[in-house]
Every structure is written in C-alpha cells, then in structure tokens.
N, C-alpha and C positions, 0 to 999 in steps of 0.2 A: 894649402889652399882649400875653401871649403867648397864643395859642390851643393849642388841639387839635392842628392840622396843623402850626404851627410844629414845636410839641414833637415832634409825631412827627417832622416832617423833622430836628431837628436830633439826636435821639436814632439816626436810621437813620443821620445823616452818623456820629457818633460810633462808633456797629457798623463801620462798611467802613473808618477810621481804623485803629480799634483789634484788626481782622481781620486777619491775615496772607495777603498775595494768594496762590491756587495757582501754584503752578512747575510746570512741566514737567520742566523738567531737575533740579527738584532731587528730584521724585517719579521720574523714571527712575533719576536715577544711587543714587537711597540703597535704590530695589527692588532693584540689582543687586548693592549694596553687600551688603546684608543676604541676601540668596540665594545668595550667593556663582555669581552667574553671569558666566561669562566673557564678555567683552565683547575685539571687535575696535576699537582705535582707529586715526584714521589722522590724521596731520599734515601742515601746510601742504606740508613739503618730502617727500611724500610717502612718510614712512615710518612702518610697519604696525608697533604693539604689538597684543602678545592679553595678555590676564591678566585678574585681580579688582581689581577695584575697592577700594583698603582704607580711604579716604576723601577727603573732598573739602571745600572751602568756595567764598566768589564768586568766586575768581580761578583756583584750583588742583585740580587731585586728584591723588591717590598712586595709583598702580598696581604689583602686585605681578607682574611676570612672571620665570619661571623661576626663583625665589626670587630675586630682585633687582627692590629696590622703588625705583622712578624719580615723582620731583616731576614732573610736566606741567601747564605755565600752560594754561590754557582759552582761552586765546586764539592756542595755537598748534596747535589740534585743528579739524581739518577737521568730523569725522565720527566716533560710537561706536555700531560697532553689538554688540550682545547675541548670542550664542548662540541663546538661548529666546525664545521669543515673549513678550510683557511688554502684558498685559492690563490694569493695574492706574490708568491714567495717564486714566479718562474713567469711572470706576466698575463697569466691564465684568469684575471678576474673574473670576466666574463665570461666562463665556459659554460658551456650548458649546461643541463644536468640529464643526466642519461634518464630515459623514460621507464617506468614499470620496475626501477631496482630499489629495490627497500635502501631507506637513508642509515648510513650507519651510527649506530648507537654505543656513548660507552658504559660499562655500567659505573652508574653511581658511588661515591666512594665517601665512608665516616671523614669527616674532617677533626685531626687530632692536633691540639698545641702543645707544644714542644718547651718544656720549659730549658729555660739557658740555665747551663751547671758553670759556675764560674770558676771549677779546682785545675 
C-alpha cells in the first residue's frame, strides 16, 4: 500500500530523473559562445588557439580563429581560458565588481593552425 512519503519519494526520484544535471562546461562554453567572447585554448601538445567559440557538442567544438574555423576534440584541450571574466556559472551575474582592484588581464597569445596529419 502506497503512502504519503512513498509518493513523495518516488515523485522527487522522477524530478532529478526527468531534470537535466547543471554543466559547467557546457554553461561556460555556450556564455562564451553567445557573447562572442574570445577565449584562449591550449592543447595537450602545447599549442595556443585564441578565437570564438562557434559551437560545440559532448565531444567537439568549432573555433573560429583568423577567419579559419578548426573542429577540436575535447579531449585534446588542456585548458580554455576567456578574455572576460564570466560570472554567469554559480548565479552570481550581477556581482559587483570590487572597487580600486585592477581588472585582471591575460596575457595575449600567437594563435597557431594545426594542420591535420591523416597517417
């Protein structure tokens, strides 16, 4: 016989089922996507792209640098940092911004194309 507290449990298990988990990365890449902010990436064999973001899914994103737009697997990305500070990722849009602290900068990076070996 089903109670009160069943029902609720199984009506709560059904919500977080039927809920889509938060991403991180997929709430970073698609603010940067949509803002068109430039992001530095950097690969395993340590070489630096900068560009936009033009999309992405689980495994891939497209980057657009220098008008030349390169497929990168996700699994061959060390690291993407942003331009802009990106507030958006903990509900914090609207933070203020602290008074009198220098904004931080990063430095600048060659953007290099990667030719695809196909052996």
């Amino acid at each position: 016989m089903e109670n009160r507290t069943t029902r609720y449990v199984e009506e709560r298990e059904g919500a977080v089922v039927n809920q889509r988990p938060f991403k991180i990365q997929e709430s970073f890449l698609n603010h940067c996507r949509k803002e068109k902010i430039t992001v530095v990436i950097q690969l395993f064999d340590q070489t630096i792209l900068e560009g936009l973001i033009i999309g992405f899914d689980q495994e891939s994103l497209v980057v657009a640098a220098r008008g030349v737009q390169q497929l990168i697997y996700k699994t061959s990305i060390v690291c993407i940092r942003p331009h802009a500070e990106i507030h958006i990722l903990f509900g914090d849009t609207q933070r203020p911004r602290r008074r009198n602290v220098p904004r931080r900068t990063y430095p600048s990076a060659s953007v290099v194309s990667v030719p695809l070996n196909y052996h």
